[in-house]
C-alpha positions as CSV (number, residue, x, y, z in Angstrom):
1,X,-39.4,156.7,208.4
2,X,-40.7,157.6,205.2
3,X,-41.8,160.9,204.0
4,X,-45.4,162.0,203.9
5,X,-45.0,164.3,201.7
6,X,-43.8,161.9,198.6
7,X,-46.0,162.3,195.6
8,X,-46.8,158.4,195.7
9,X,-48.9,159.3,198.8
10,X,-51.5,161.2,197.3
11,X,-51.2,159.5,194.1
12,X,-54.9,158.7,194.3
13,X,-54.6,157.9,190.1
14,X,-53.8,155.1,191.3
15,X,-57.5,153.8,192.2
16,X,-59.8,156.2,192.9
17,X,-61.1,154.7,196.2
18,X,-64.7,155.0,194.9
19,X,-67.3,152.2,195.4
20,X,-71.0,152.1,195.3
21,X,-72.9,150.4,199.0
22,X,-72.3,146.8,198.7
23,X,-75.8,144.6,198.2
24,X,-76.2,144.2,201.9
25,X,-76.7,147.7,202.5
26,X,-79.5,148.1,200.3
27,X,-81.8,150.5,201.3
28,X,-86.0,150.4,201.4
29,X,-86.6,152.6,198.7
30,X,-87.0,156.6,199.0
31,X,-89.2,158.8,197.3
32,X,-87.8,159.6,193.7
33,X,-89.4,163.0,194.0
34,X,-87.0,163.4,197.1
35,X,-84.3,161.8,195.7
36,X,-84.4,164.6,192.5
37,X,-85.0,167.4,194.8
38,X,-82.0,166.6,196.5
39,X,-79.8,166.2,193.4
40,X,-81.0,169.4,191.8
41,X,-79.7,171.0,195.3
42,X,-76.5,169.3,194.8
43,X,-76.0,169.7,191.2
44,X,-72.0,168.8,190.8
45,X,-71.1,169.6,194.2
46,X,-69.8,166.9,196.5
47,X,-71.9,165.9,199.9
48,X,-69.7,165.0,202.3
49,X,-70.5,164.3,205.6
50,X,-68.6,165.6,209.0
51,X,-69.3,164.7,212.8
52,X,-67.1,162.8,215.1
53,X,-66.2,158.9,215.7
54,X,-69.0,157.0,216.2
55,X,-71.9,159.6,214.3
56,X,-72.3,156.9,211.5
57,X,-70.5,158.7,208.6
58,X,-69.7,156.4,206.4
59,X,-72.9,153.7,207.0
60,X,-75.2,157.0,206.2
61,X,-73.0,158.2,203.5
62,X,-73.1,154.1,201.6
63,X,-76.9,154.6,201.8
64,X,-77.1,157.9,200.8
65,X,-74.9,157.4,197.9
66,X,-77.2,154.4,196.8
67,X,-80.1,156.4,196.9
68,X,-78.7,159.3,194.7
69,X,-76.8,157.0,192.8
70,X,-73.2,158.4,193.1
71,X,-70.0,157.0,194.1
72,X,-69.2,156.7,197.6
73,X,-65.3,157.4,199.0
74,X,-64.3,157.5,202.5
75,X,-61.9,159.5,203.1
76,X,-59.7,157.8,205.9
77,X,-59.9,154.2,203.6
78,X,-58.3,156.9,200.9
79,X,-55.9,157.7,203.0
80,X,-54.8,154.4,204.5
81,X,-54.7,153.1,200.8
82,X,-52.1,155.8,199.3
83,X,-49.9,155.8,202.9
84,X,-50.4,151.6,202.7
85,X,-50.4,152.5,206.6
86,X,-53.7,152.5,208.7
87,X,-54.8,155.7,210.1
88,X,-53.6,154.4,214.1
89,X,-50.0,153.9,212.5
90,X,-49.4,156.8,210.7
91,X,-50.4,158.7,214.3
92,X,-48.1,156.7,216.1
93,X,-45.2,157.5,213.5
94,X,-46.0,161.1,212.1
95,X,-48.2,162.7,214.8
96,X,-51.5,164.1,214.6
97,X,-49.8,166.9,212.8
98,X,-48.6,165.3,209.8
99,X,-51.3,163.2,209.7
100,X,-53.8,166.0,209.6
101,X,-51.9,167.5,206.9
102,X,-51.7,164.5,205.0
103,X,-55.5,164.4,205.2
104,X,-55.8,167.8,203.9
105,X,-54.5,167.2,201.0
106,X,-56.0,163.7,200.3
107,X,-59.7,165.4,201.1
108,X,-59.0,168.4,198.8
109,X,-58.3,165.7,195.5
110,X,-61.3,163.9,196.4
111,X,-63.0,166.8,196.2
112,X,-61.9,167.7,192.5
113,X,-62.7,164.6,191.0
114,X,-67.0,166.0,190.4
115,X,-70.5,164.8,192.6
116,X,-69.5,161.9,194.9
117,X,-70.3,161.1,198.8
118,X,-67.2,161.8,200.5
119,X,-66.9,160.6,204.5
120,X,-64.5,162.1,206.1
121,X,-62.7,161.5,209.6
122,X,-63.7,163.3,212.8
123,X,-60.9,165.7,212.7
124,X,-61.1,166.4,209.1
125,X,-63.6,169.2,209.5
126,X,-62.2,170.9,212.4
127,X,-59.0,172.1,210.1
128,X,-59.8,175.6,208.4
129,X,-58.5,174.5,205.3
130,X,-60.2,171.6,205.1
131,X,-63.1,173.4,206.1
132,X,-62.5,175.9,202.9
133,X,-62.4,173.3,200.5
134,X,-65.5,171.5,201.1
135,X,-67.9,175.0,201.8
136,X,-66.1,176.1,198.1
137,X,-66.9,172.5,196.4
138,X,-69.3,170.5,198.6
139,X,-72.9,170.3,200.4
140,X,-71.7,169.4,204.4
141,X,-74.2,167.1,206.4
142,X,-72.9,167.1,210.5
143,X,-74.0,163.8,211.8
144,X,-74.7,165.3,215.5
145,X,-74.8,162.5,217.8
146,X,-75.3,162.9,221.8
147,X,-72.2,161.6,224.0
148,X,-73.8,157.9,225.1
149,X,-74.5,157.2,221.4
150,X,-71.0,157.6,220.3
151,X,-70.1,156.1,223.8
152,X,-71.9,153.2,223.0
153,X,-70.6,152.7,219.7
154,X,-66.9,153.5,219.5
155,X,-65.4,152.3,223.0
156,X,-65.6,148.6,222.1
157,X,-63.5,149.0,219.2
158,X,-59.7,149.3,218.1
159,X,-57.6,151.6,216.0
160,X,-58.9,155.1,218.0
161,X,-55.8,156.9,218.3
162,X,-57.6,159.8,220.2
163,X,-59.4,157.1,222.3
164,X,-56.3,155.7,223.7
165,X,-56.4,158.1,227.1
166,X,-57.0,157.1,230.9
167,X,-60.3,158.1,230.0
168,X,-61.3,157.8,226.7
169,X,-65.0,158.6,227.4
170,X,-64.2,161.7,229.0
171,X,-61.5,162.3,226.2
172,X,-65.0,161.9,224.0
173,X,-66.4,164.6,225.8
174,X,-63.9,166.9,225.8
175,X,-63.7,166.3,221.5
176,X,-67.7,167.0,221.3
177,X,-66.9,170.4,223.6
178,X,-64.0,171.4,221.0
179,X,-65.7,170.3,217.9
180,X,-69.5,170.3,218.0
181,X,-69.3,174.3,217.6
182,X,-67.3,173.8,214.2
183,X,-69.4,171.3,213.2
184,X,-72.5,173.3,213.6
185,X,-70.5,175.2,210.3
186,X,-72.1,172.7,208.4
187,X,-75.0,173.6,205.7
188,X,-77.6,171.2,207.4
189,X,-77.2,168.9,210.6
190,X,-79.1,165.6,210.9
191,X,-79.5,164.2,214.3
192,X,-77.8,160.6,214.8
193,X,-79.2,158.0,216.5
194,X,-80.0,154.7,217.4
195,X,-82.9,154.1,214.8
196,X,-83.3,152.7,211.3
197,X,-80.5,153.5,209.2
198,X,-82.9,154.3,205.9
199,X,-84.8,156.8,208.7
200,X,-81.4,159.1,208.7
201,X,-80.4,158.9,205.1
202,X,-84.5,160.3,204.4
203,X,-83.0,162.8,206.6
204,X,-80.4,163.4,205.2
205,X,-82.0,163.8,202.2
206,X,-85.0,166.1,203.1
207,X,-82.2,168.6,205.2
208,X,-80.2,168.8,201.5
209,X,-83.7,169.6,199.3
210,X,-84.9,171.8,202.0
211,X,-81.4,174.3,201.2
212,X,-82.3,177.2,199.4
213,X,-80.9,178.0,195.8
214,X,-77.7,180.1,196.3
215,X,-78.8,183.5,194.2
């Protein structure tokens, strides 16, 4: 079993995991005068967005880093590229434990690398220190979806290692009850649903200009 704690696994030198949304992503084009309002809000800080499985984390975030022009990283790709292990294997060897450690300090160099979309996993925001580092260096957008939403979306797919219960939908439920009121930490919230994705990343971008200047 290897060691999670071996400086090769956070080596994120290696590539920095960045990309901008792919061509097919390409978004109908938002007001520019929205689009500088929200950058002058954001300055150097990160926006990273928080929410569980399902809420649409990293398709907003693609958009939304095409529309401010920044680099986009996603947080668990980051992590299954330094570990060369996907996220459902390094559960089933380390725990969620390790794992969330492991994330923690993957999040945290993201985060020191200047203004960038960062999507991070469900849990990512639930762990105080975690939490710490994105209030001190980041904007945080909660995508809050309602349970048949993320129902709908997550339970036909694999590689859910907190899915993988007798009931996974009621497992689902139970995570929203946990999470939603850490979560709800988060400087704006931006209801998820089934609409046009452009719709939520205008959203998205409106909740960030509408924060007030920190005095």
């Amino acid at each position: 079993m290897r060691d999670l704690t071996l400086p090769p696994v956070l080596s994120i030198e290696q590539g920095n995991g960045e990309s901008l949304a792919v061509m097919s992503d390409v978004v109908e084009p938002v007001s520019e005068t929205l689009v500088k309002r929200a950058r002058a809000v954001l300055g150097r800080r990160n926006l990273v967005f928080v929410g569980l499985m399902g809420a649409g984390k990293s398709a907003i975030g693609r958009l939304t880093a095409q529309a401010l022009s920044l680099p986009f990283v996603d947080s668990d790709h980051e992590i299954e590229r330094v570990s060369r292990m996907t996220v459902a294997e390094l559960f089933a060897a380390y725990g969620e434990t390790e794992f969330r450690a492991l994330e923690t300090r993957v999040i945290k160099r993201l985060l020191q690398s200047g203004a960038r979309i960062v999507s991070t996993g469900g849990g990512a925001y639930i762990n105080p220190q975690t939490r710490r580092n994105i209030q001190k260096s980041g904007v945080s957008v909660w995508l809050n979806a309602e349970l048949d939403v993320l129902w709908d979306r997550v339970n036909k797919r694999e590689g859910r290692p907190l899915l993988k219960t007798d009931n996974p939908k009621g497992t689902l439920e139970k995570l929203m009850i946990e999470r939603y009121p850490i979560y709800a930490e988060a400087d704006v919230s931006v209801l998820s649903r089934d609409v046009k994705k452009e719709r939520i990343v205008e959203e998205v971008l409106e909740a960030i200009a509408a924060i007030p200047p920190k005095k």
